[in-house]
N, C-alpha and C positions, 0 to 999 in steps of 0.2 A: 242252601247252596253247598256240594261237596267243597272239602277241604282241595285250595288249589296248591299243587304242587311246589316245591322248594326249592332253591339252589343250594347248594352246599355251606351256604352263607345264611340261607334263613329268610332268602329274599325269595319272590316269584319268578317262576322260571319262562322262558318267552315263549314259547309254544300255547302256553294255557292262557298265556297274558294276550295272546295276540287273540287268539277264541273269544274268553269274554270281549278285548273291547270291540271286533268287530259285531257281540252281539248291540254293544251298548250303542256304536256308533248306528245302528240301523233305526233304533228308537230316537237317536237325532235327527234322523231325516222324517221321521213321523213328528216330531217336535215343528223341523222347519216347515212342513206343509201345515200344521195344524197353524202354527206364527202367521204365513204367511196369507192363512183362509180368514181367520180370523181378526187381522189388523195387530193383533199384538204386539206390545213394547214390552223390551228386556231388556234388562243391563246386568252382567256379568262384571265381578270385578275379583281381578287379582292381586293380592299381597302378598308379603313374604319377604324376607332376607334374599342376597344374592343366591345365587347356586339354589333355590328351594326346588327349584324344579317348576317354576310356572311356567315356562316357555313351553319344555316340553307339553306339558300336561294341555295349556290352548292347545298347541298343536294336534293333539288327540283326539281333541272337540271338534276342532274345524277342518281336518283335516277330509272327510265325508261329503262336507256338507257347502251350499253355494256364499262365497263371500259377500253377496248380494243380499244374504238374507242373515248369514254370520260375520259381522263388520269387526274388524280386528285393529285396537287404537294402543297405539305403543308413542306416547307423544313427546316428542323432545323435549330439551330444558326450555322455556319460556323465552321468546324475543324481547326483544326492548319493549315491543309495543304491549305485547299481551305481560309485561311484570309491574303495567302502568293500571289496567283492568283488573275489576273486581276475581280473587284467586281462581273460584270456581268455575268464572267465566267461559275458560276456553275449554272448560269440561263439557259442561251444559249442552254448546250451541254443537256437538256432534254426540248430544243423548237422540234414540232411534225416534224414527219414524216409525207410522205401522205398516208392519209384518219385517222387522228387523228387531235381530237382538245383536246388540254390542259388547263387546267384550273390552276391558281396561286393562289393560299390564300393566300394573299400576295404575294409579288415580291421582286424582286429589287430595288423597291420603300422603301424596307425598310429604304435606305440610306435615303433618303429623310424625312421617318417618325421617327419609332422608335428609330432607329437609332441615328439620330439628334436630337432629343429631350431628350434621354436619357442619351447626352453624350456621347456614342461610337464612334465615328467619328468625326473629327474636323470641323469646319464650312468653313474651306479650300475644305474639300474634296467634302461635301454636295453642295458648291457653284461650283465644279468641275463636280459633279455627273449631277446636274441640267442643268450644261450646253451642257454636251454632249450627255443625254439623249437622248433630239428627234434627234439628227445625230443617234444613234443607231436603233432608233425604226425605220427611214427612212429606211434603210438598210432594215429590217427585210418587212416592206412593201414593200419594194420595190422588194424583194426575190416573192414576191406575196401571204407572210401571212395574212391571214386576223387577224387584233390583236384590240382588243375590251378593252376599260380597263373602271372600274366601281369604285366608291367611294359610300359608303353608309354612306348615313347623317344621325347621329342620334344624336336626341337632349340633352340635359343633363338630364332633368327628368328621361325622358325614359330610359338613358344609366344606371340611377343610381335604376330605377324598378328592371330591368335584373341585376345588379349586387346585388341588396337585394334577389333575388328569387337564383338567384347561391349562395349566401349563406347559404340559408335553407334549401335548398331542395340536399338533397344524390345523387341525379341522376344526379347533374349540376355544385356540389363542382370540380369535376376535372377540370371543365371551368378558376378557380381561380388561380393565380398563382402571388406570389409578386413583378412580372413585372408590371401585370393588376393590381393593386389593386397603382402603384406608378403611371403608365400611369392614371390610374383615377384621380390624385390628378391636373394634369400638364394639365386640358381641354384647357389653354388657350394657352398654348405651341402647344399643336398639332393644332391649330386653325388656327394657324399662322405658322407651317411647313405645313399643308395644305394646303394654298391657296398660299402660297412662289412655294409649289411642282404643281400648275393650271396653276398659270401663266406663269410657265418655260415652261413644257412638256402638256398644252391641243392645240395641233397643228392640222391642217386640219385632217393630212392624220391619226394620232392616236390623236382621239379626246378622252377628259374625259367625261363619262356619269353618273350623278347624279341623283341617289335613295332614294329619300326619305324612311326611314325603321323605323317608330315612329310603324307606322302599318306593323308588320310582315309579315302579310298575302299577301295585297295590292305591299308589295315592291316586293317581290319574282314574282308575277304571272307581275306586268309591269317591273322587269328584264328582265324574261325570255321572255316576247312579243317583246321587245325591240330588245333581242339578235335575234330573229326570224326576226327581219325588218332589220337587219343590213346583214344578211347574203343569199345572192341572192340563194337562194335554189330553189327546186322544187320535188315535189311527183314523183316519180318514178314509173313507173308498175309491177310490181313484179308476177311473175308466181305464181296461186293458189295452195298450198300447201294441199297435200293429203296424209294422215295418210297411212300408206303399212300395209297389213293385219302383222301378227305376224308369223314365220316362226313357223311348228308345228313338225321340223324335228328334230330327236334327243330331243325329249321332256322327260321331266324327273322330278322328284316332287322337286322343288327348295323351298319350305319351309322345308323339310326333312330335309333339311344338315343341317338348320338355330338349330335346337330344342335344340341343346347341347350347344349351344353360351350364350355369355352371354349377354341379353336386359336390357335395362335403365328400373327401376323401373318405373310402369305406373300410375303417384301420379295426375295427372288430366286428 
């Protein structure tokens, strides 16, 4: 692959960034028809510290492609009812169906992450969590999901850029929240529930994949190339698609009826 161009800063610059991913995003929608011909089950999962950049980077992936067939699970903190349920429970019962892959902003793992670090769970359970982990995920592979799970590393600088710009900037304050803002204080906490959570559950059959995401750009497009190597797809042929003239029967002035309605004011 040529060398992609830089910003002044040593990052990718958007012009080139936008070329590859719309080539990558065209081999998602070859993915989604292959998923979808073939019944296939995926799970997709995302980790990471605040600010790593997973939002974006999902967004990247599924931004192409039909939420029908890429299901997007960002799951609140647990009700009363579901912290009474086995932990993984409320994971499980929205794993895909075939010809669906899902995606997790977060997971399960949370036991492992936030979780643990925050205090919400005892170091009993987190040591309990870890250990039966990959027995669970075996199961699930072995069902013949395919289950992909990603950590995105991001360094302190960096993390602490993206948390000054979500502060300034109106469009990005909703990002904030006095979780993230206590999770930022704790980097060396999660440091070490990080690599406690590699060494338990990065097993053959559900191995851990690491994203460097300092460069936003750069991480998303070798995510998603990455997800493309791991998933034995292939192009499908697909019948050529031809527009059907417009039926001219019963024709009738259909802006007519429109004129009494009421239209949004036309301010550009």
């Amino acid at each position: 692959m040529a060398r992609i161009k830089e910003a002044a800063n040593g990052k990718m610059k958007r012009k080139p960034y936008e070329k590859e991913l719309r080539k990558l995003q065209v081999e998602l929608c070859h993915v989604q028809e292959w998923v979808k011909a073939k019944g296939q089950r995926i799970i997709i999962v995302f980790e990471g510290r605040d600010a790593a950049g997973k939002g974006g980077t999902i967004k990247a992936i599924t931004e192409r492609v039909s939420p029908r067939v890429f299901r997007l699970l960002a799951l609140p903190a647990p009700s009363d009812r579901e912290k009474t349920q086995m932990f993984i429970q409320r994971y499980v019962e929205r794993f895909p169906a075939a010809g669906e892959i899902v995606i997790f902003d977060r997971s399960w793992y949370n036991r492992a992450g936030v979780e643990n670090v925050m205090g919400f769970t005892s170091a009993k359970e987190v040591e309990r969590f870890l250990n039966l982990c990959p027995e669970i995920e075996k199961y699930v592979t072995d069902a013949g999901i395919i289950l992909i799970k990603f950590w995105l590393e991001v360094g302190q600088e960096e993390q602490e850029r993206r948390f000054l710009a979500r502060i300034s900037d109106p469009l990005r304050q909703w990002k904030l929240s006095p979780m993230d803002l206590e999770s930022y204080q704790r980097w060396y906490d999660y440091s070490r529930a990080r690599d406690a959570m590699l060494k338990a559950t990065d097993v053959n059959y559900a191995p851990w994949h690491i994203v460097r995401s300092d460069d936003k750009r750069r991480g998303r497009l070798n995510c998603i190339a990455h997800i493309l190597s791991l998933i034995p797809y292939r192009k499908l042929a697909r019948t050529r698609v031809k527009l059907p003239k417009r039926s001219t029967r019963n024709k009738y002035d259909d802006q007519a009826s429109l004129r009494s309605r009421h239209f949004v004011p036309e301010k550009y």
